[in-house]
Each structure stands twice: as C-alpha cells, then as structure tokens.
C-alpha positions as CSV (number, residue, x, y, z in Angstrom):
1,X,-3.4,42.8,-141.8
2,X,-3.6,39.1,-142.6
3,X,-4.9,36.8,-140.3
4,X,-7.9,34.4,-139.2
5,X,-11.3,35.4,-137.9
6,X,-14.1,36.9,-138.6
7,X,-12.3,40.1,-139.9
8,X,-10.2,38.0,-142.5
9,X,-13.3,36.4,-143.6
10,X,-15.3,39.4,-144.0
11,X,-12.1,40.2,-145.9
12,X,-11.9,38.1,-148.2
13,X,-16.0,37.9,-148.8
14,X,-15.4,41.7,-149.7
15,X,-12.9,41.1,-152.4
16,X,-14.2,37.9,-153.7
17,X,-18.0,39.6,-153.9
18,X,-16.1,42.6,-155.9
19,X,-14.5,40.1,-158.3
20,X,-17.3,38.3,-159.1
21,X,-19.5,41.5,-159.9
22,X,-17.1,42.6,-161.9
23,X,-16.2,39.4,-163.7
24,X,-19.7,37.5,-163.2
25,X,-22.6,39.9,-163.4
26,X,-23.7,42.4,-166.4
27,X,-25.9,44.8,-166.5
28,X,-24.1,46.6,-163.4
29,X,-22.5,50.1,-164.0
30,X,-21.3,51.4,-160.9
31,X,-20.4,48.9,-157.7
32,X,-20.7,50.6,-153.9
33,X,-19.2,48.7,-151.1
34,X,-19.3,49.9,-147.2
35,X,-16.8,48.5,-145.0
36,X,-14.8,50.3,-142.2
37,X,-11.9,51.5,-143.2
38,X,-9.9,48.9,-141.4
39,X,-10.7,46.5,-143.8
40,X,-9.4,48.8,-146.7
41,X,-5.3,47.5,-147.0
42,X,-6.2,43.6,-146.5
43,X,-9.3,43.3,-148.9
44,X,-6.7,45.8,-151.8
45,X,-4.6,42.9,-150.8
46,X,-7.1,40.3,-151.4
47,X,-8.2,41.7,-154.6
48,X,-4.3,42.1,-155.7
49,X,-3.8,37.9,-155.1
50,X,-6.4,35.2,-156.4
51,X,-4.0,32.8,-154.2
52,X,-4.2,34.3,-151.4
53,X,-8.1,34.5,-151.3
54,X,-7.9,30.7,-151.8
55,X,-7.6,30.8,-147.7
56,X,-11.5,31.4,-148.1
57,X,-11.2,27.1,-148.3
58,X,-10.3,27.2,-144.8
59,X,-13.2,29.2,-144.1
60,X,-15.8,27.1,-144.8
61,X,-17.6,26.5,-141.5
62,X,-18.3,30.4,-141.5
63,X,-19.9,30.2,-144.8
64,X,-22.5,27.6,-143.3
65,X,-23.3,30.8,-140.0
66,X,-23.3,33.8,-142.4
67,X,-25.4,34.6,-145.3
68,X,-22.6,35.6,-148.0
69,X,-24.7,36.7,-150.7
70,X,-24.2,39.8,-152.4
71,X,-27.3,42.4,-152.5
72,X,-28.4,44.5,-154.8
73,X,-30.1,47.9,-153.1
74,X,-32.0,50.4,-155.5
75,X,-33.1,53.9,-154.1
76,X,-36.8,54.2,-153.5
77,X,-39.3,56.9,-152.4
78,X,-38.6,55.6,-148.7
79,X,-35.1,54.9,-148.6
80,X,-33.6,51.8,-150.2
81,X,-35.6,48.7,-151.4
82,X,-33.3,44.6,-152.1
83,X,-33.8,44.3,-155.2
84,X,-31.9,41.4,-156.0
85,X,-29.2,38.9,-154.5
86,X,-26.4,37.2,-156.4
C-alpha cells in the first residue's frame, strides 16, 4: 500500500536502489535484495512508476537520519565481508 512513513520510504529506497544498479552500475551480474514480504506489492509498484517514486522529494529529512547507500556483500571464509558501497 501507498502511504507516508518509514515503510514508504524504505519503499521507495528499495526500488530506486534496484534501478540505479541496474541502470548505473556495471560489472554486477546478479542483484539480491531482502525485504519482508510486505514491502513486495508497493516497491513492484514503485519500480513500475518513475513518477510516483518522485514522492522520495518529500522524503528528504529521512535521507539526512538514514544511511541510504547501497552495499555490496561478497561471501568470505567467515560469513560475508562490505565490499563496496554505491
């Protein structure tokens, strides 16, 4: 479902961050993102409609409270290692 808060945000991060790996970022074969499933029908929706993830604008105080950044995590002999953030 549409709405505001921190669940639309998160939302919208998702499909924005998707979008820009695939449309930003070479060099990446396959793309994993964990999110409860919840967040499933409104970040499809998000990822359907560039104008409607223009509503991030009104989201801009969150941006300055959460760290948005997209990581990279590569498998290691202990588990998984950041290997780089976009």
């Amino acid at each position: 479902m549409i709405s505001y808060g921190i669940t639309d945000y998160r939302n919208i991060g998702i499909a924005e961050g998707l979008e820009r790996l695939c449309n930003e970022v070479n060099n990446i074969k396959k793309v994993c993102a964990i999110y409860g499933a919840g967040h499933a029908e409104t970040v499809h929706k998000y990822l359907m409609s560039p104008i409607l993830r223009k509503k991030h604008l009104i989201y801009l105080p969150y941006d300055f409270m959460f760290d948005a950044k997209i990581r990279e995590y590569l498998p290691d002999k202990d588990g998984w290692t950041l290997s780089r953030t976009f």
